[in-house]
N, C-alpha and C positions, 0 to 999 in steps of 0.2 A: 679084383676083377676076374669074371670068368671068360673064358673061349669057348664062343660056337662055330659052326659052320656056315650057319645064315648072317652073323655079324665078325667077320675076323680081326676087329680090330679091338675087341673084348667089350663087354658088358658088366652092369651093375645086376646083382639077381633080382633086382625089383624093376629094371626097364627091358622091354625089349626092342629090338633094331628094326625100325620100320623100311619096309621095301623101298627099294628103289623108288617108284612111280607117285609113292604117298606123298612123298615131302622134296623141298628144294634147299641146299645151302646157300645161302649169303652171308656172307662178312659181317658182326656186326657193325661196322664204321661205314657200310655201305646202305645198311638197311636204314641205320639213323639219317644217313643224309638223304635217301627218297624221302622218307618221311618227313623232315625239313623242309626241304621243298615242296612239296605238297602241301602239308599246313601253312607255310607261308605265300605259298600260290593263292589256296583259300582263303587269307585274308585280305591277300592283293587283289583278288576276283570283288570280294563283298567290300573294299574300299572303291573299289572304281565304279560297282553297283551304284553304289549309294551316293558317290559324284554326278552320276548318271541322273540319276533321280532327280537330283537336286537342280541339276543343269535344267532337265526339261519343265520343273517346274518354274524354276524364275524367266526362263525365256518364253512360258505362254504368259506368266504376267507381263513381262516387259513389252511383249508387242501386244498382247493385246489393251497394253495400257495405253488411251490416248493423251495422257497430259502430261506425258515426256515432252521435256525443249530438246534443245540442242544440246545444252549441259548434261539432261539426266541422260539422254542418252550416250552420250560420252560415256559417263559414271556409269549405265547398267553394262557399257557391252567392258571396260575395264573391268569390273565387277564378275561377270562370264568371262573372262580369260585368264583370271588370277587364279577362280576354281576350276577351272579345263584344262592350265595348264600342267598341273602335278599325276593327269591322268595315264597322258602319251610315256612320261617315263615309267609309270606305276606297272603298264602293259607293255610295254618294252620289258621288265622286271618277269613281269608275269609267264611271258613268251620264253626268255632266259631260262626262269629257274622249269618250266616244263619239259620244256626240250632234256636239260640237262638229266633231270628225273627218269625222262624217257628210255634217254642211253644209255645211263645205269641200269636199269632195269632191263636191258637188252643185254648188257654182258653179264647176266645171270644166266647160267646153265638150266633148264626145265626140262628137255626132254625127256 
């Protein structure tokens, strides 16, 4: 390794020490867990989507369906609660790992 003036912590003679202002350090054990979170946010987001979906689709069949008794619709709104109910903790989940992401990403130095 060589010594410059612009990098004093020495150099390879094929890299040079990027300014201050170009670039930021993180930890890699820090940068892998934003990144964790994040992609598992992203599939928390597109799993509660696509409950989403599904929700509003069988509840315009269901009401708009007139030849439910009493039993089916016991059976349809049991049927809606079973897939509603793995949502609130998915986004509970969601809200968690963001936040967390969030704060990590705040104790990085960028100025």
């Amino acid at each position: 390794m060589t010594f410059a003036g612009d990098c004093p912590e020495g150099r390879s003679q094929d890299l040079t020490c990027a300014e201050a202002g170009d670039k930021i350090l993180v930890d890699r054990k820090k940068f892998k867990r934003v990144c964790s979170l994040l992609l598992s946010s992203v599939d928390e987001l597109t799993y509660a989507r696509h409950r989403e979906i599904f929700l509003k689709s069988l509840r315009k069949l269901f009401f708009e369906s007139v030849g439910l008794d009493d039993s089916g619709c016991a059976q349809a709104r049991l049927l809606l609660e079973a897939y509603s109910d793995p949502v609130f903790p998915t986004l509970a989940q969601l809200d968690s790992n963001l936040e967390e992401a969030f704060n990590l990403m705040r104790e990085v130095n960028y100025d």
